[in-house]
ROTORBA-929868 format. One record per residue: residue in one letter; z, y, x of N, C-alpha, C in turn. Coordinates in steps of 0.001 Angstrom, whole numbers, plus 500000, padded with zeros to 6 digits. Atoms other than C-alpha are relative to their C-alpha. Layout:
// ROTORBA-929868
AZYXZYXZYX ...
//
This chain:
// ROTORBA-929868
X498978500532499109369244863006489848499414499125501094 X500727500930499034366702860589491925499512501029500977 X501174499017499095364855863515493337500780500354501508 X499582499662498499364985863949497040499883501203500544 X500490498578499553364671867703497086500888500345501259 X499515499147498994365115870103500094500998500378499941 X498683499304500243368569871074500849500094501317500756 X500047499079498741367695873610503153500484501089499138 X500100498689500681368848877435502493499236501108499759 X500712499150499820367016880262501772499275500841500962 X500692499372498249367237881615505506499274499212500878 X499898501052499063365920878728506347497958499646499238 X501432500237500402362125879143504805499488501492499917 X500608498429499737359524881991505272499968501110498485 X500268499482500914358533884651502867499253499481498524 X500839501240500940355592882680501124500633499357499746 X499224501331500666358049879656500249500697501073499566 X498907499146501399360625882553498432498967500346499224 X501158499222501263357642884236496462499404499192499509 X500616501102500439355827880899495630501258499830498650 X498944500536501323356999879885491736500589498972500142 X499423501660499764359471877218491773499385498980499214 X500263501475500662358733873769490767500400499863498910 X499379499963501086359106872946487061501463498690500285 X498535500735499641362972871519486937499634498930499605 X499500501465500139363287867846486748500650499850498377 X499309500405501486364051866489482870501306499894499893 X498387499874500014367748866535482535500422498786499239 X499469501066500929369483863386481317500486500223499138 X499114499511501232371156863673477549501555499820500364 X498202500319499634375130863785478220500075498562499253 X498846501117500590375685861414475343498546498501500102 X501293501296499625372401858753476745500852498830500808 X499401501475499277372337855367477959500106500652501992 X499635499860498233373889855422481818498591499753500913 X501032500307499261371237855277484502500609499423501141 X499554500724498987371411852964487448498842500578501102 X500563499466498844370269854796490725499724498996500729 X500702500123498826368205853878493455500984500014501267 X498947500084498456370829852298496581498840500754500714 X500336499796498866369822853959499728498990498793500424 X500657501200498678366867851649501641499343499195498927 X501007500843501066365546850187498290498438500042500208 X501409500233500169362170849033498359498826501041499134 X501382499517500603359265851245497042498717499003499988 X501537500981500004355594850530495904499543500251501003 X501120500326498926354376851804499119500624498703500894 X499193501459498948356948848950501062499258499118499320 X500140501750500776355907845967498327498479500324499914 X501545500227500129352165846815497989499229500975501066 X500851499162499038350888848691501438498251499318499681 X501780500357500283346625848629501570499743498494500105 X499978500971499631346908845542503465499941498603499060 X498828501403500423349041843038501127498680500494498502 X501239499682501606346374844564498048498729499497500448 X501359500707499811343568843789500074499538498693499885 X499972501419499550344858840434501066499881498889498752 X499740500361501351345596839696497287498851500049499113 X501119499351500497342423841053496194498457499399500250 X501577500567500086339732839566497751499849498981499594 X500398500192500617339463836861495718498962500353498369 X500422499451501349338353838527492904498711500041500202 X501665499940500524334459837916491657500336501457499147 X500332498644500682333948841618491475498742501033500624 X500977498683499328331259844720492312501186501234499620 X499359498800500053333342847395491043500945500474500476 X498173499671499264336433849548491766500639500817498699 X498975499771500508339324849763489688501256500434500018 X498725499465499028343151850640489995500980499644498871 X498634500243501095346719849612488522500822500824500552 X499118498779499690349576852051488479501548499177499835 X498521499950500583353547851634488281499994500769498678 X499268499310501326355223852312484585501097500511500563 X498915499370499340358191853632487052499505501134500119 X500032498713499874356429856794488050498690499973499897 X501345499589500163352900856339487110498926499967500872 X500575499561498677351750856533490473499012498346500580 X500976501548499756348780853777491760500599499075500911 X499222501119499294349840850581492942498752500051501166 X500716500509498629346608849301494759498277500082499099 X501041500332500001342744849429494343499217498493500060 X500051501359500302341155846607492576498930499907499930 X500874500435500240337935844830492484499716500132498278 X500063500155501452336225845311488974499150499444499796 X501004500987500550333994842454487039499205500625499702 X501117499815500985330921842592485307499519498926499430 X500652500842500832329056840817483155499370498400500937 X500497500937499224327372838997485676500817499281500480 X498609500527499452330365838568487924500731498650499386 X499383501088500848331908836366484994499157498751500181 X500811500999500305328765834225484788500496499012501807 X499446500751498758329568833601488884501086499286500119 X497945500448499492333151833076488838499705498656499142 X500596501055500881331938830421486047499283499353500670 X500693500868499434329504828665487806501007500133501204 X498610500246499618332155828617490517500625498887500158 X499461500585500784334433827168488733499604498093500265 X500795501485500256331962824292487382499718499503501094 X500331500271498430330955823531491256501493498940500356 X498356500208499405335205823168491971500250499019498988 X499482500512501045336002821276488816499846498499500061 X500503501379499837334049818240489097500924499185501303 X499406499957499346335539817749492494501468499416499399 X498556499913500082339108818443491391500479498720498839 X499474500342501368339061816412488402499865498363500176 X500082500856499720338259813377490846501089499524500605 X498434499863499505341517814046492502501022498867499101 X498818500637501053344191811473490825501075500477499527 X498733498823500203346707813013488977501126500350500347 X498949499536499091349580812467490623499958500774501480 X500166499554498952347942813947493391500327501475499329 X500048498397500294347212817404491262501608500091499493 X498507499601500780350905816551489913500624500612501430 X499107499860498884352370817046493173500175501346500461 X500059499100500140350765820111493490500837501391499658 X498698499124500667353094821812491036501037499778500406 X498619500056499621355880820725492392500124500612501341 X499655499262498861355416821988495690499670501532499867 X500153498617500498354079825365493858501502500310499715 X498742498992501090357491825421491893501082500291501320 X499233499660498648359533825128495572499495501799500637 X500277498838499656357356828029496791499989500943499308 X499054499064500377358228830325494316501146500171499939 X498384499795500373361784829764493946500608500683501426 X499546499914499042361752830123497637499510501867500291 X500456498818499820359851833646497628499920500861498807 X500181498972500983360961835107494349500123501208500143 X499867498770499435361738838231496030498651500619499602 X501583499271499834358034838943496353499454500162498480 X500401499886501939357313837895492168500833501337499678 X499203499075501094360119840041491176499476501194500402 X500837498338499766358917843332493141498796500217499322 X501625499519500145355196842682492131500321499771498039 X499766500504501300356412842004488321500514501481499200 X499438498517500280358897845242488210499154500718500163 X501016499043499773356371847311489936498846500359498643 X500978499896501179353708846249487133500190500294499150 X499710499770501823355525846138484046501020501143499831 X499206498534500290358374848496484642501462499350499518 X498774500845500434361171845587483296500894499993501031 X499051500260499163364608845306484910499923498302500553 X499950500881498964364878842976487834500444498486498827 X499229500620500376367036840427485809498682499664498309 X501610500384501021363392840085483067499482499692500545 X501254501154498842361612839524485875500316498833500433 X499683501834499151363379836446486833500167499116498609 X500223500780500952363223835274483239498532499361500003 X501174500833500081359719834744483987500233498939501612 X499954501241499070360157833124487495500936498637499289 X499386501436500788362545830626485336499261499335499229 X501077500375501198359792830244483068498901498868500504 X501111500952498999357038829146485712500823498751500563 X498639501385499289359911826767487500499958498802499298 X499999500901500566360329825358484889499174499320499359 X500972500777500212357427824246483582498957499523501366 X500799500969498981355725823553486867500642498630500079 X499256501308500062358726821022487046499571499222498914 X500260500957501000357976819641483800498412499524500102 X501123500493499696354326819026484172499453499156501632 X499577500873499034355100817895487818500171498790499931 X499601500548500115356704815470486375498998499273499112 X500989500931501439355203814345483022498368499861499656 X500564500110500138351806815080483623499255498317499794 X500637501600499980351002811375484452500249499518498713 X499479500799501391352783810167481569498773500320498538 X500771499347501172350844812723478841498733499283500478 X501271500667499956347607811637480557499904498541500055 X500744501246499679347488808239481250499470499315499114 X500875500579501746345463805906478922500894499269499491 X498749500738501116347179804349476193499152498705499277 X500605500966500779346227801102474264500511500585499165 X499901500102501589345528800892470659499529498571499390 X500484500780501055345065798481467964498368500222500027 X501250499872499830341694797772467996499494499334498053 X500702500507501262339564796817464342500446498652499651 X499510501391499878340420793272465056500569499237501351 X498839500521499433343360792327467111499490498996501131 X499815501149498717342778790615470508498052499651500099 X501567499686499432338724790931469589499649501402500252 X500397498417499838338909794717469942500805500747501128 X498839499145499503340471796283472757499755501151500367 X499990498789500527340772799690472460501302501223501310 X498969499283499116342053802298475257499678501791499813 X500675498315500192342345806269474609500254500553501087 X500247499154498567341470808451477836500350501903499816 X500075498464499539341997812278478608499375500266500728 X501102499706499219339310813813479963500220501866499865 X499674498620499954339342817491481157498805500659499091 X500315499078500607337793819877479088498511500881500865 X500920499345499077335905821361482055500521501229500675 X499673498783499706336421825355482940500818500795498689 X498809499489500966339571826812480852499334501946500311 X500240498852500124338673830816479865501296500335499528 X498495499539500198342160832544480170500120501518499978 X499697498226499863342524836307478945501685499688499650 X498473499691499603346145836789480183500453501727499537 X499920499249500185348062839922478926501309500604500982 X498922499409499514350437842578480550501609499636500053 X498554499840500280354040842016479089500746498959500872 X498750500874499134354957838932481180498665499134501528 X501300500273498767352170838897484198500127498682500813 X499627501160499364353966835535485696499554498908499383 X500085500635501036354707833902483038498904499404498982 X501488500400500752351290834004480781498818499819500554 X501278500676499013349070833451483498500007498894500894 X500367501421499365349789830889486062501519498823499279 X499281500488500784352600829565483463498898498897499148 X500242500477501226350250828693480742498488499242500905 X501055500706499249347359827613483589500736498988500787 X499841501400498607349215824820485807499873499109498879 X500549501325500991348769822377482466498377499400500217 X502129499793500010344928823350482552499679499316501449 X499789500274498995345392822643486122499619498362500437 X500082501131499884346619819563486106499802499017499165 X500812500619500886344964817907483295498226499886500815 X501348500186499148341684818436485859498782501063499783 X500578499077500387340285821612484605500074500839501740 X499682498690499368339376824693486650500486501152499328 X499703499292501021340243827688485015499377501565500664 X500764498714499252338447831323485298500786500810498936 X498990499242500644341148833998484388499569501432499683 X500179499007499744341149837387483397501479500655499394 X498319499921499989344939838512483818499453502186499455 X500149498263500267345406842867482531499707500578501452 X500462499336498474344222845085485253501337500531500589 X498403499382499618347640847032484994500713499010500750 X498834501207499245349469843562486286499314498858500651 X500545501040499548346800841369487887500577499939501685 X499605501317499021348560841390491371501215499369500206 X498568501754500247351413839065490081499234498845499875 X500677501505499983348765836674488872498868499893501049 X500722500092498851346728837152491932500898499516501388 X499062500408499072350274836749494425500234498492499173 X500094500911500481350361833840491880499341498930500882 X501069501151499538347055832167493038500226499878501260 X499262500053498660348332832798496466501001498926500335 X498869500622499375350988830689496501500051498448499170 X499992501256500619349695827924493745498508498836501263 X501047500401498950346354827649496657500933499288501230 X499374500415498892349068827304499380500548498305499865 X499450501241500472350733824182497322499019499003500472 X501159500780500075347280822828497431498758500182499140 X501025499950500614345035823510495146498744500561500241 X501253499979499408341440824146495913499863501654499540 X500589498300500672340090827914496017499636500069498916 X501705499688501061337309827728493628500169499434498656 X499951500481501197339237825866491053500710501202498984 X499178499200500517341165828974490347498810500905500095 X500900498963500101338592832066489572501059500998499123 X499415498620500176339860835631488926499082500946500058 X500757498497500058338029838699487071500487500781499110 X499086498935500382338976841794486360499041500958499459 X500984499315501353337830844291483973500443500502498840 X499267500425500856338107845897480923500155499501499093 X500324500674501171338736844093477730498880499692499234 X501645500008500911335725844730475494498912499941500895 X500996500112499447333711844350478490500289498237500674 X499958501458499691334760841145480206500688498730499350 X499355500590501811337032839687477192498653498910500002 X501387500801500666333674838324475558499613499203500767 X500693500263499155332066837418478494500839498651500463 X499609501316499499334570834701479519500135499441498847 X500122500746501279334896833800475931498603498790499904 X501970500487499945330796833344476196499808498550500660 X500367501063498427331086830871479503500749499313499482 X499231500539499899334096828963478388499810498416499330 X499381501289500503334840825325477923501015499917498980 X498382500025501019338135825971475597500313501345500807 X499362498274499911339880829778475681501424499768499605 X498240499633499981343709830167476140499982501612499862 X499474498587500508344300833847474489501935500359499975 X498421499529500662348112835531474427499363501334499800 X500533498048499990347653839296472796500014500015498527 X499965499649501355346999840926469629499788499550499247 X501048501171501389346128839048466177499098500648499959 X501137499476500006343460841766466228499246499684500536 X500739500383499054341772840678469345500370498537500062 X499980501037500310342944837218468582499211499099499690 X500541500418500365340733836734466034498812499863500182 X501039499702498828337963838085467936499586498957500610 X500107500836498656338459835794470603499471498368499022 X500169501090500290338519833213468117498807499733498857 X500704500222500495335941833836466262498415499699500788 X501023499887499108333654834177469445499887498134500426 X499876501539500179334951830402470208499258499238499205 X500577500691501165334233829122466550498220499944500780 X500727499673500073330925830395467462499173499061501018 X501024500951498982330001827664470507501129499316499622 X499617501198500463331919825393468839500783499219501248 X499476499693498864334854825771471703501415499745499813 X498684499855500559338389825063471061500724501517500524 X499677499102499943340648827549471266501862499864499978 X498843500208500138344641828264471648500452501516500191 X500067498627500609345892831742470307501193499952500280 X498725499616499951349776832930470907499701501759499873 X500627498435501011349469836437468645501533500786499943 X498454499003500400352073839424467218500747498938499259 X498274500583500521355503838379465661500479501547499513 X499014499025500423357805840757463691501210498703499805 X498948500706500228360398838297464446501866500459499244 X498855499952500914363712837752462311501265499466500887 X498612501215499830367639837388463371501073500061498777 X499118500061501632369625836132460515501652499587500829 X498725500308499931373201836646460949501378499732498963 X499584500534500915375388834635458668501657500242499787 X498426499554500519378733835226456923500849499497500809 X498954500733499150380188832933459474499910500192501613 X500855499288498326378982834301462555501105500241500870 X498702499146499032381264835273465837499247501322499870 X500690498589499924380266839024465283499780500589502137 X499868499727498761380988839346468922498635499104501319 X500713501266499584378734836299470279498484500733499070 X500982499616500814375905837684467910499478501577500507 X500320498582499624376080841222468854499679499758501710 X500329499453498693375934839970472720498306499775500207 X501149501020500266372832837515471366499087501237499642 X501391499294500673370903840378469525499759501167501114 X500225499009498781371190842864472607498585499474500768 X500770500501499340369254840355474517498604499866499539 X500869500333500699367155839269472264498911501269499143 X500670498429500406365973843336471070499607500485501434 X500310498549499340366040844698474104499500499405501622 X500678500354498365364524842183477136499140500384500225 X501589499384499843361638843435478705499825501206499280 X500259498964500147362024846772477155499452499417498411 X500692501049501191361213844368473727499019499785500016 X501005500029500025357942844123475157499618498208500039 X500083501213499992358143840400474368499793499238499156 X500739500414501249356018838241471809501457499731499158 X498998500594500585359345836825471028501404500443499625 X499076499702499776361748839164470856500481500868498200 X499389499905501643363844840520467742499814501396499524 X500053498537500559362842843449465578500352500511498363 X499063499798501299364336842827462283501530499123499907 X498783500364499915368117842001462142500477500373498396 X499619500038501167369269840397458969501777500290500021 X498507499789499391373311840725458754500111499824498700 X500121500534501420375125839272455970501054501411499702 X499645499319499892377079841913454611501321499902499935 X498862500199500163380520840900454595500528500631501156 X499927499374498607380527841828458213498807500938500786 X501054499133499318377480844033458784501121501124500696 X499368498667498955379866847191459835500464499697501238 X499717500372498656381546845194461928499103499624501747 X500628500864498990378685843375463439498699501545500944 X500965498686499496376695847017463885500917501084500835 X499939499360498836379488848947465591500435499210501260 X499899500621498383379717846358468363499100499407500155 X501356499793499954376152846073468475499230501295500125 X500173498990499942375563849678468632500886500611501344 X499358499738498576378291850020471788499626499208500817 X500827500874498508376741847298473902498431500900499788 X501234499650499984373235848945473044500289501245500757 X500021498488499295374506852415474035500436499737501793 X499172499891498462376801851488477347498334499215500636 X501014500286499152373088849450478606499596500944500876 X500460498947498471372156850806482193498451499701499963 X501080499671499683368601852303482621499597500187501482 X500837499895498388366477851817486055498995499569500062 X501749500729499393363758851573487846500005499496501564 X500015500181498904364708850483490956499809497779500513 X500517501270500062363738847297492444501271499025500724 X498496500553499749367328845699492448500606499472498452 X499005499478500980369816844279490279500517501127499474 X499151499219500436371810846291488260499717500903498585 X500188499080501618369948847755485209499760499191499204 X500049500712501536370042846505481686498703499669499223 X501418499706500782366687847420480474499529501004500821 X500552499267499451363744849190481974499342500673499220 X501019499244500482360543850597481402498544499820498876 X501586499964500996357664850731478459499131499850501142 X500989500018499276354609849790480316498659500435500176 X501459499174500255351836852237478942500364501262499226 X500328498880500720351197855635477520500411499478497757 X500237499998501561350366853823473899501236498889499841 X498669500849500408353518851178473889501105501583499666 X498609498594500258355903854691473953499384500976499351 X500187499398500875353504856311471637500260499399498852 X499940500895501234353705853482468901501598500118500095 X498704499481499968357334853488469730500921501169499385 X499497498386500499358358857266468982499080500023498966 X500335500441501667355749856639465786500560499823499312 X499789500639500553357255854149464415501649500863499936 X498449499329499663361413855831465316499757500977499392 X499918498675500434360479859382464317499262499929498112 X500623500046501341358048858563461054501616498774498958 X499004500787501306361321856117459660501333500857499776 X498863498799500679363643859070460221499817500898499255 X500797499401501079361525861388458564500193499482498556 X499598500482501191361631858970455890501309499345499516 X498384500126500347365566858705455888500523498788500640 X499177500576499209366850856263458239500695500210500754 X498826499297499264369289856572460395500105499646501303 X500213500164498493369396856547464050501257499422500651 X498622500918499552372455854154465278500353499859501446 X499812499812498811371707854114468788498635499996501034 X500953499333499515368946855557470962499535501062499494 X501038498846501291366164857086469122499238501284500855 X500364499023499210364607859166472358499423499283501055 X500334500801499210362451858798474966501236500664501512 X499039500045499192364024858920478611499414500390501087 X500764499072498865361716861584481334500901499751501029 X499169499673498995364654861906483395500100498516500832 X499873501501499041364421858102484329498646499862500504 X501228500739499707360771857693484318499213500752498492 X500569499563500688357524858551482479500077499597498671 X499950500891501855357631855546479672501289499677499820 X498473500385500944361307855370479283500210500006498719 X499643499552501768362526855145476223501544499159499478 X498588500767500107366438854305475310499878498845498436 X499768500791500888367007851048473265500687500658498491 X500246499423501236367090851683469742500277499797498732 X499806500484500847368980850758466728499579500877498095 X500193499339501182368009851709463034500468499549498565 X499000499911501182369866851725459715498985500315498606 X500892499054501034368363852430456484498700499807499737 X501435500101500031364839851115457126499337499122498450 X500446501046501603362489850287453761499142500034500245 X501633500670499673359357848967453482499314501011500011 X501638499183499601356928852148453733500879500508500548 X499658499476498377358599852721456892498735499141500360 X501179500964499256355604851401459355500945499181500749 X498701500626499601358767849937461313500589498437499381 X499468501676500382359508847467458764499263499382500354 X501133501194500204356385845664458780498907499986501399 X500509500039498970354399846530461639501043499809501661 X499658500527498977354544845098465292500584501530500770 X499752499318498911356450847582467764499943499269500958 X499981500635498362356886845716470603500590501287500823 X499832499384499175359027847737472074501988500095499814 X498496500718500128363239848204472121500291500898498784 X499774499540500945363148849078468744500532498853499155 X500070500658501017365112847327465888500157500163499035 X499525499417501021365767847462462570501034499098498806 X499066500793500685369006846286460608500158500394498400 X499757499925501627369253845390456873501001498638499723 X498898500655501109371910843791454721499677498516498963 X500320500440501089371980841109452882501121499131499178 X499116500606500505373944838723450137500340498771500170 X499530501625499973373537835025450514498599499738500584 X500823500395499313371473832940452673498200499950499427 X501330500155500145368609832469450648499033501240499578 X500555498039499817367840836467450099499842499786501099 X500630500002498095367751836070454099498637499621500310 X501601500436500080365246833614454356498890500242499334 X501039499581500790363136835094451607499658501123501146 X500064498454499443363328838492453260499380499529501629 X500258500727498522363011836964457063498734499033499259 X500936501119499623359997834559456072498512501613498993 X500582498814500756358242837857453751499272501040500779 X500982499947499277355375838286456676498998499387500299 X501035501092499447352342837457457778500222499212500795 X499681500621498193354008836436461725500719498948499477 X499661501209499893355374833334462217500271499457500978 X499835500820498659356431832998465798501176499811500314 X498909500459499637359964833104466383501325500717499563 X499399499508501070363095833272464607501620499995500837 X498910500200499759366844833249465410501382500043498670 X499183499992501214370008832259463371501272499804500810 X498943499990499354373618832699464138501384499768498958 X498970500603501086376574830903462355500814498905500801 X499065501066499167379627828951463603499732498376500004 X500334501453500081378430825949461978498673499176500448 X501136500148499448375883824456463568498889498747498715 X500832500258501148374480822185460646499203500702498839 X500572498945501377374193825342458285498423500457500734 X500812499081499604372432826923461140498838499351500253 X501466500504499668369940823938461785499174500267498912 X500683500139501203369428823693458007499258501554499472 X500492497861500451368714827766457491498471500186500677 X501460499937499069366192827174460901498924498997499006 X500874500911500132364219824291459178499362500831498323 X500700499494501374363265826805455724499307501263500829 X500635498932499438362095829611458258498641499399500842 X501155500362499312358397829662458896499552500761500893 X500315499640498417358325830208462549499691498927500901 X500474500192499016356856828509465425501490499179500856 X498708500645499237360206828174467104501295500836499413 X499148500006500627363549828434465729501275500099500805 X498564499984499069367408829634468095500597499845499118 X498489500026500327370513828680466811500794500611500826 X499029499343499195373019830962468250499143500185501709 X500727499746498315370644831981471045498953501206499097 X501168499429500536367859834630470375498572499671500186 X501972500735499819364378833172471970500415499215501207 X500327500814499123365412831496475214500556498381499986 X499829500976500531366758828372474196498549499011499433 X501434500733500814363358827446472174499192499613501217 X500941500078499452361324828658474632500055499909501769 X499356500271498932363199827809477704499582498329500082 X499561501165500073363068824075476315498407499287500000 X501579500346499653359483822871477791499640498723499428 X500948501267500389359196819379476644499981500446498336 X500182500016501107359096820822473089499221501250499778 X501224499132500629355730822874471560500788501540499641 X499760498970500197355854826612471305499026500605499544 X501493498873500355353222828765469550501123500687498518 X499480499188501711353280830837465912499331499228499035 X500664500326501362352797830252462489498982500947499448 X500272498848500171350561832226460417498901501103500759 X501286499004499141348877835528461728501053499746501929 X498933499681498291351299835063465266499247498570501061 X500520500162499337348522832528466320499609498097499686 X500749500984499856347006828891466811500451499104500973 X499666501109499003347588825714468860501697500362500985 X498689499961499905350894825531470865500310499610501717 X499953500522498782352097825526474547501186499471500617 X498998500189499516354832823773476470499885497918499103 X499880501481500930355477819915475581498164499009500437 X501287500536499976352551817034475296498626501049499129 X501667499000500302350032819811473063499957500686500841 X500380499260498780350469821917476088499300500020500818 X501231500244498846348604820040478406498715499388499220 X501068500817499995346570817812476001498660501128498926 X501262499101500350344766820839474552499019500176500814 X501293499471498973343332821293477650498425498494500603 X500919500761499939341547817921477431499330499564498682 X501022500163501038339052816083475162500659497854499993 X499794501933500062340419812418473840498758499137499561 X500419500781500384338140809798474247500131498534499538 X499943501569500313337881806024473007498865499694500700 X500860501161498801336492803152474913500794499008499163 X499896501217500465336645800139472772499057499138500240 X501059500761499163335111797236474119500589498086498995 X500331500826501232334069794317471648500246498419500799 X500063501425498790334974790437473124500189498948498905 X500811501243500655333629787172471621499754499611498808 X501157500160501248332200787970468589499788501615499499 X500295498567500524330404791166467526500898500180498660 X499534499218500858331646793450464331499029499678498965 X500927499755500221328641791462462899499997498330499373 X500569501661500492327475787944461087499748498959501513 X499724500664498647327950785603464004500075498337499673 X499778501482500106328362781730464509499757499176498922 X500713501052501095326073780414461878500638501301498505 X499676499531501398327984782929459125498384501146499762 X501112498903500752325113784892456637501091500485499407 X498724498953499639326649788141455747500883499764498507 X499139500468501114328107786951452299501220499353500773 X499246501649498534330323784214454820500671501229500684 X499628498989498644330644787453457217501137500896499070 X499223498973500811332049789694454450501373499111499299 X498891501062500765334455787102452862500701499508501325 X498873500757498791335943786133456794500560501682500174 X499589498316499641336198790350457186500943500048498358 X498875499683501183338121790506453584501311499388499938 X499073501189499913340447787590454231500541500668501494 X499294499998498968341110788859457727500949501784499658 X499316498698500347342226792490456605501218500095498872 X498927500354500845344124790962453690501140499567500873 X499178500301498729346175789399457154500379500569500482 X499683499207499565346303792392458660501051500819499498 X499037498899501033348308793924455656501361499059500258 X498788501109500182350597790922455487500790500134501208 X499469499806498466351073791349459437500902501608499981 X499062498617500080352382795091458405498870500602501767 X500704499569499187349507795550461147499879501821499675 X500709498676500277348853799389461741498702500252500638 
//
């Protein structure tokens, strides 16, 4: 139905064009499929949003020798020709870096705070340009892509703001009170090593770097090749705010080749991605004795409780299954349901899943988009076809979707699923879910906590005390009440990571930024050492130090 074929008639082309075989027909939409949302007249294409020019312009930063290339998940077709790393390359962009850092980290912080704030104006003011270069990459409906511009916003604002506060030095209690005074410092870390992944190209790259930022770090990135120019129109517009070229470094490459390599160089490593390559990353860390901060898989849980609005729940688990095509660490792939109301709560959860509008166009108006690789919509139709095989039941989707696009694939409900399904237990990441039954709350939480993952959970119940108390026995990372993930992870002054195999250290909040530094002490000793002094021998010294700590207790001193 998109296709712009010839309308011309037959009399109206030579011999050769009738005798030439026709073109294989166009995929045909299913009658009873999710609706598709067409392409208005005058809509934007990838050659309008990424001509040679605007790739070049985006591009030459990059510490690279090679040549590479990213494609659209809309039709497959190449976005723009990219600079590719090497081994070496990394070691440059790294030294770099270390050159810019020192510099930057002399800067006062409210200076680098300010920074972000005039970054978070210039995106809000040119989201147009994020959302095209975001859709284009990942293939998500317009209305996902601006979940990540809300994402960056908002935490540039919050670190805008609070950076000073998290850093500034703090007094402490010193050994002995008014002879010890005692101040703790933040000190940057140095050059931050950032392997950034595909699913939210805004969001996990210059999101989880303006902390690193402005804590006084440089940071040397290596964003997916498929989506590096969002976090390259990124550095574009966080340089314009102010920030120095050279503190920002960008290389590109692929995984098992430049992966390591910034691991190798790094001061501290910010990872989002697989627990497989997780551990990797973090074992390469351990290894120079490097900190590290991991955000891994999830087979996240939504527990829906006997008291639930079935209606409010079913609009909650739509969102929450099927944003980003579910290509989202955080998004829901097992749906508990209590059973008093499971039928209810599954066929009006199964009619909002079906009526969702499919597009690829770079506009409002579609519900859900596109898978963003070959192997996301092979693991996908895996995981869907091997649990029907083994007797589940297909509730709503269950197909992929040619007629929209190459990696389509219609949102996806499933019935019936048991544990040697690969479905139950393994990560899809994709708009697949799977609904099971249950009796009373604490079968839920057994069943919902009965994984390795640990990143993010959701619970839905009228009462909002049941529902805090249900969140505080689930071991996840972050915890919705009547919301599915954006609530948690919307809410920046409070820590976000996983439990478990779903990852390590935590971003958003004060561990957000102060991972990216190193706390020191500076205690400074005044008129009498820690030591036999003023005529006392250390018998005298030890008996004024026992008597003064016995004081200290009495004082309720900490």
């Amino acid at each position: 139905m998109t296709d712009s074929q010839d309308t011309g008639t037959a009399s109206d082309t030579d011999e050769a064009q009738l005798d030439a075989p026709a073109p294989p027909a166009a995929p045909q939409a299913p009658s009873d499929g999710n609706p598709v949302v067409l392409a208005a007249p005058g809509t934007r294409t990838a050659a309008d949003v990424v001509p040679p020019e605007v790739a070049a312009r985006l591009t030459r930063c990059v510490v690279g020798r090679g040549s590479t290339a990213n494609h659209t998940p809309f039709t497959g077709e190449k976005l723009a020709d990219l600079p590719e790393s090497t081994p070496e390359d990394v070691a440059t962009a790294f030294e770099r870096a270390r050159a810019a850092q020192e510099r930057w980290a002399k800067v006062p912080v409210k200076q680098r705070a300010a920074v972000l704030l005039r970054f978070h104006d210039l995106v809000l003011r040119r989201q147009a340009e994020a959302l095209d270069l975001i859709q284009l990459e990942t293939g998500k409906a317009r209305l996902h892509a601006h979940e990540e511009v809300q994402a960056v916003a908002v935490a540039a604002r919050h670190y805008g703001r609070k950076a000073p506060a998290y850093l500034r030095p703090k007094g402490h209690t010193g050994v002995v009170p008014t002879l010890t005074k005692v101040t703790e410092l933040r000190q940057p870390r140095g050059v931050v090593g950032q392997i950034a992944p595909w699913n939210y190209p805004f969001e996990l790259t210059v999101g989880d770097a303006l902390p690193a930022f402005v804590a006084g770090n440089a940071v040397v990135m290596k964003p997916d090749t498929e989506t590096a120019l969002t976090a390259l129109w990124a550095r574009e517009q966080l340089i314009e705010a102010g920030l120095p070229e050279d503190v920002w470094q960008v290389v590109i490459g692929d995984g098992p080749v430049v992966g390591p390599e910034v691991v190798r160089h790094a001061d501290y490593v910010s990872f989002t991605g697989s627990t497989r390559t997780g551990r990797e990353v973090a074992q390469g860390a351990a290894a120079r004795l490097v900190g590290v901060s991991l955000e891994l898989g999830g087979k996240n849980a939504m527990l829906v409780l006997h008291d639930a609005d079935v209606d409010k729940a079913a609009a909650g688990a739509v969102r929450g299954c099927f944003s980003s095509a579910g290509q989202l660490c955080i998004s829901i792939e097992r749906l508990y349901v209590h059973e008093s109301l499971a039928d209810a709560f599954v066929e009006r959860f199964a009619a909002r899943t079906k009526a969702m509008r499919l597009g690829n166009a770079l506009a409002y108006g579609a519900d859900m988009g596109s898978l963003v690789g070959v192997r996301q919509l092979e693991t996908v139709t895996r995981h869907v076809e091997e649990a029907v095989a083994k007797g589940a039941r297909v509730v709503a989707g269950g197909r992929p979707r040619p007629d929209i696009g190459p990696l389509f694939y219609e949102p996806t409900i499933l019935d019936g699923v048991e544990s040697p399904m690969a479905v139950c237990g393994e990560e899809t990441f994709g708009p697949v879910v799977s609904i099971y039954r249950f009796r009373d709350e604490d079968e839920a939480v057994a069943r919902a906590n009965a994984t390795p993952y640990g990143l993010n959970s959701s619970v839905w119940t009228k009462d909002g005390r049941r529902g805090r108390a249900v969140a505080a026995r689930l071991r996840t990372g972050t915890v919705n009440v009547n919301e599915s993930y954006a609530a948690g992870y919307g809410s920046v002054q409070s820590p976000m990571g996983g439990m478990g195999d779903s990852g390590l250290g935590r971003r958003h909040g004060s561990e957000g930024i102060l991972k990216y530094t190193e706390a020191q002490t500076v205690a400074q000793q005044r008129l009498m050492p820690l030591a036999p002094a003023f005529g006392m021998d250390d018998e005298k010294y030890a008996a004024f130090m026992t008597r003064s700590l016995r004081v200290m207790k009495a004082l309720r001193l900490r």
